[in-house]
PyMOL commands that place a pseudoatom at each C-alpha (Angstrom):
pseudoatom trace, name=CA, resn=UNK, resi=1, chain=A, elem=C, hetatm=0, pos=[-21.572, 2.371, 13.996]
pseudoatom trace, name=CA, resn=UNK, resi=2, chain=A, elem=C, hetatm=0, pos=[-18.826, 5.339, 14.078]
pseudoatom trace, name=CA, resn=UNK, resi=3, chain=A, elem=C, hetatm=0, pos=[-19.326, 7.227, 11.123]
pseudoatom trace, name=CA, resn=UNK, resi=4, chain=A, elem=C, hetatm=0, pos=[-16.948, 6.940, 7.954]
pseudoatom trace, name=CA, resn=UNK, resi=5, chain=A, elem=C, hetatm=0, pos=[-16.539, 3.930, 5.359]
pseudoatom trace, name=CA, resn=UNK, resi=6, chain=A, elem=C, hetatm=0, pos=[-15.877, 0.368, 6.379]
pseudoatom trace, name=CA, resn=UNK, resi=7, chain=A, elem=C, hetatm=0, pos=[-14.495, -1.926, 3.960]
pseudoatom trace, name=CA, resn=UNK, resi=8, chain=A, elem=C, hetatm=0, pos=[-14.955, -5.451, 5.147]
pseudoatom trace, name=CA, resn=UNK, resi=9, chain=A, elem=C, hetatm=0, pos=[-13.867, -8.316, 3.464]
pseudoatom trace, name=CA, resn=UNK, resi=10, chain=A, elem=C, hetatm=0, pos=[-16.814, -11.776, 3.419]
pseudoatom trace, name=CA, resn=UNK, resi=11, chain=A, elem=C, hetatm=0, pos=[-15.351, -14.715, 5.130]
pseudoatom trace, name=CA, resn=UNK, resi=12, chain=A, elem=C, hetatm=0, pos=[-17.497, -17.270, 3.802]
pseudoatom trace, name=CA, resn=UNK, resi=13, chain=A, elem=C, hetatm=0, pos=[-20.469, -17.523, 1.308]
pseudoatom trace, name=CA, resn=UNK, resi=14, chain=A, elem=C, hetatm=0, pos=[-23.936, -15.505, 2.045]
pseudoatom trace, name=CA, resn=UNK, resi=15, chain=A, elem=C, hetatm=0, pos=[-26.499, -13.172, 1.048]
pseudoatom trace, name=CA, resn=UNK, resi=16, chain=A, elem=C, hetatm=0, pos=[-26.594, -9.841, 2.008]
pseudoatom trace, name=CA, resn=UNK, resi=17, chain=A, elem=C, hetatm=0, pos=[-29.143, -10.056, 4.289]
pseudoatom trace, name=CA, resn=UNK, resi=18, chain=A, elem=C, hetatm=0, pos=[-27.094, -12.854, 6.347]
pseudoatom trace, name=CA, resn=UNK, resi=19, chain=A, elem=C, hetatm=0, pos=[-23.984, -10.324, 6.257]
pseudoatom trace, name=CA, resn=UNK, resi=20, chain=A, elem=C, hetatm=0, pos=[-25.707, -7.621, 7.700]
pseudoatom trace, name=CA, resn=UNK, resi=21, chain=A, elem=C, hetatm=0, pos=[-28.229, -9.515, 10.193]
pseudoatom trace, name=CA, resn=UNK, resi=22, chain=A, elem=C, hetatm=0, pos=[-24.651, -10.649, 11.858]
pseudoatom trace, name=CA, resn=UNK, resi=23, chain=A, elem=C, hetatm=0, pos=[-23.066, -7.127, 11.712]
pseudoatom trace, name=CA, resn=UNK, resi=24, chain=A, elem=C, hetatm=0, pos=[-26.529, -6.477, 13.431]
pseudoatom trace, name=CA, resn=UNK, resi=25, chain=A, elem=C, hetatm=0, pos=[-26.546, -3.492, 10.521]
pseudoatom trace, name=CA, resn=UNK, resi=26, chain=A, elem=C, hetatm=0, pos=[-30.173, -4.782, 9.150]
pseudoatom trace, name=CA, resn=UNK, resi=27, chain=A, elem=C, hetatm=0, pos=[-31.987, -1.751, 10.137]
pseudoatom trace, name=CA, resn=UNK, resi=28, chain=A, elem=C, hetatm=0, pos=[-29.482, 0.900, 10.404]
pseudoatom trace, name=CA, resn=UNK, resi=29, chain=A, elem=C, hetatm=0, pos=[-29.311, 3.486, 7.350]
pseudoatom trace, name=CA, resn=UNK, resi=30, chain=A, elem=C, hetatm=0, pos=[-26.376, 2.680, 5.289]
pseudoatom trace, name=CA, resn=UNK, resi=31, chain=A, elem=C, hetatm=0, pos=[-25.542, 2.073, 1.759]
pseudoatom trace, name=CA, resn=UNK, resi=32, chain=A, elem=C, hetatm=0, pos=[-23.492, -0.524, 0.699]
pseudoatom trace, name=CA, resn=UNK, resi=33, chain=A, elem=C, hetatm=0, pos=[-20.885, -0.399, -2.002]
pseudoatom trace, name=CA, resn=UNK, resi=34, chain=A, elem=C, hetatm=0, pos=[-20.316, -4.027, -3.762]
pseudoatom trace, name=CA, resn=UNK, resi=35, chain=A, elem=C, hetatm=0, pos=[-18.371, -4.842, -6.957]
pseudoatom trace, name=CA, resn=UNK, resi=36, chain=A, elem=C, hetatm=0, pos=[-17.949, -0.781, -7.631]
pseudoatom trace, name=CA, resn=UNK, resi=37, chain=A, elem=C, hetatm=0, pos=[-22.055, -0.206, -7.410]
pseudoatom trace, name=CA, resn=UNK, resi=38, chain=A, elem=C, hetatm=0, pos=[-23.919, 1.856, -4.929]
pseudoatom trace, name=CA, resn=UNK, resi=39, chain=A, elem=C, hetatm=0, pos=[-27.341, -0.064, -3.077]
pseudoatom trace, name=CA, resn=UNK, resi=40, chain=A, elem=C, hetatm=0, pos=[-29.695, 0.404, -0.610]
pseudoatom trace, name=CA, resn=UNK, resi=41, chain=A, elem=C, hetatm=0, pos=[-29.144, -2.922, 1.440]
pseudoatom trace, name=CA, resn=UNK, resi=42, chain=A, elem=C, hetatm=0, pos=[-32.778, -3.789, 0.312]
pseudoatom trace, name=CA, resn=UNK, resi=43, chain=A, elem=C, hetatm=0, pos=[-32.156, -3.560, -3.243]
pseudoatom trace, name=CA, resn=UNK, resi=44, chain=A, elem=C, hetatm=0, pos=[-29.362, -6.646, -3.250]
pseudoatom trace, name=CA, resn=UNK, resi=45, chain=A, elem=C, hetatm=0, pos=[-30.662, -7.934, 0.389]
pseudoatom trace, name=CA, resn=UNK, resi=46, chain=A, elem=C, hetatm=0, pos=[-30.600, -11.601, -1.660]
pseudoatom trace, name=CA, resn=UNK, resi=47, chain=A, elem=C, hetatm=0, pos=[-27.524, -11.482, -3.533]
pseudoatom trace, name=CA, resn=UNK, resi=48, chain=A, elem=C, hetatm=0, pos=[-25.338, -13.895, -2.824]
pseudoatom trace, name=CA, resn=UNK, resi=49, chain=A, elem=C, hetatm=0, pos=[-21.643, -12.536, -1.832]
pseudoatom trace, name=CA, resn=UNK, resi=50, chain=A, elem=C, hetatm=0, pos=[-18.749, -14.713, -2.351]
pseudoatom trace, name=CA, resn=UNK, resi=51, chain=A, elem=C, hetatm=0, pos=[-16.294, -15.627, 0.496]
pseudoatom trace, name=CA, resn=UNK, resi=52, chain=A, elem=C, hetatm=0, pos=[-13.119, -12.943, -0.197]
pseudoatom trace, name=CA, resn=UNK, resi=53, chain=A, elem=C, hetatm=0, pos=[-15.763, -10.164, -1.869]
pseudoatom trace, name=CA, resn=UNK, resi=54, chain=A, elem=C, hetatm=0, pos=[-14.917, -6.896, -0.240]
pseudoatom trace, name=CA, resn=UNK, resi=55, chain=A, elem=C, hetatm=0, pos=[-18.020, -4.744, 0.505]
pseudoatom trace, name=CA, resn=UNK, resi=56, chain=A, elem=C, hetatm=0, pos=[-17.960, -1.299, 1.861]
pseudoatom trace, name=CA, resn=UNK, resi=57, chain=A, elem=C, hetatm=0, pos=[-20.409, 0.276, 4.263]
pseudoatom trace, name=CA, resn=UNK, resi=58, chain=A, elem=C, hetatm=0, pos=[-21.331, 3.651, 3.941]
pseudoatom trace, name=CA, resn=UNK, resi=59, chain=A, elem=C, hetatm=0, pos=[-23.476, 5.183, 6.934]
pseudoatom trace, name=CA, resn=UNK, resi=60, chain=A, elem=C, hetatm=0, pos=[-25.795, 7.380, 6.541]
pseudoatom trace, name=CA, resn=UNK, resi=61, chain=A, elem=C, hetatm=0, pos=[-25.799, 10.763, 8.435]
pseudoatom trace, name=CA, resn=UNK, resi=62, chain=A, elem=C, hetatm=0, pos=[-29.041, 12.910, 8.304]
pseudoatom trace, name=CA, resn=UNK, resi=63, chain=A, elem=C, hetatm=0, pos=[-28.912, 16.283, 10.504]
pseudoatom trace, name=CA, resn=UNK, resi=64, chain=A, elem=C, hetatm=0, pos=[-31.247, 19.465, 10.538]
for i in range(1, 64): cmd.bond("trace and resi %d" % i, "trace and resi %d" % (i + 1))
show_as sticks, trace
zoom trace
């Protein structure tokens, strides 16, 4: 995933989990942005999103 925020808009009714299994995001660090709140992914990984929700995805950059 290039790094920045990715709004993405849900095509059709599903949890979390679903969304990100087929955006093959479900182990990479991110934090997702949904209905103007901040979550870990495995905080809401069942909530059901509604087909037309927009979501963002925020990566996660750690250096040192």
């Amino acid at each position: 995933m290039k790094a920045g925020i990715v709004e993405t808009k849900v095509k059709e009714d599903r949890t979390v989990g679903e969304l990100l299994d087929d955006l093959q995001l479900s182990s990479a660090p991110i934090l997702l942005e949904v209905g103007g709140e901040i979550f870990y992914p495995d905080q809401i990984k069942a909530r059901t999103l509604k087909k037309g929700e927009r979501i963002a995805i925020i990566p996660l950059i750690a250096g040192g």
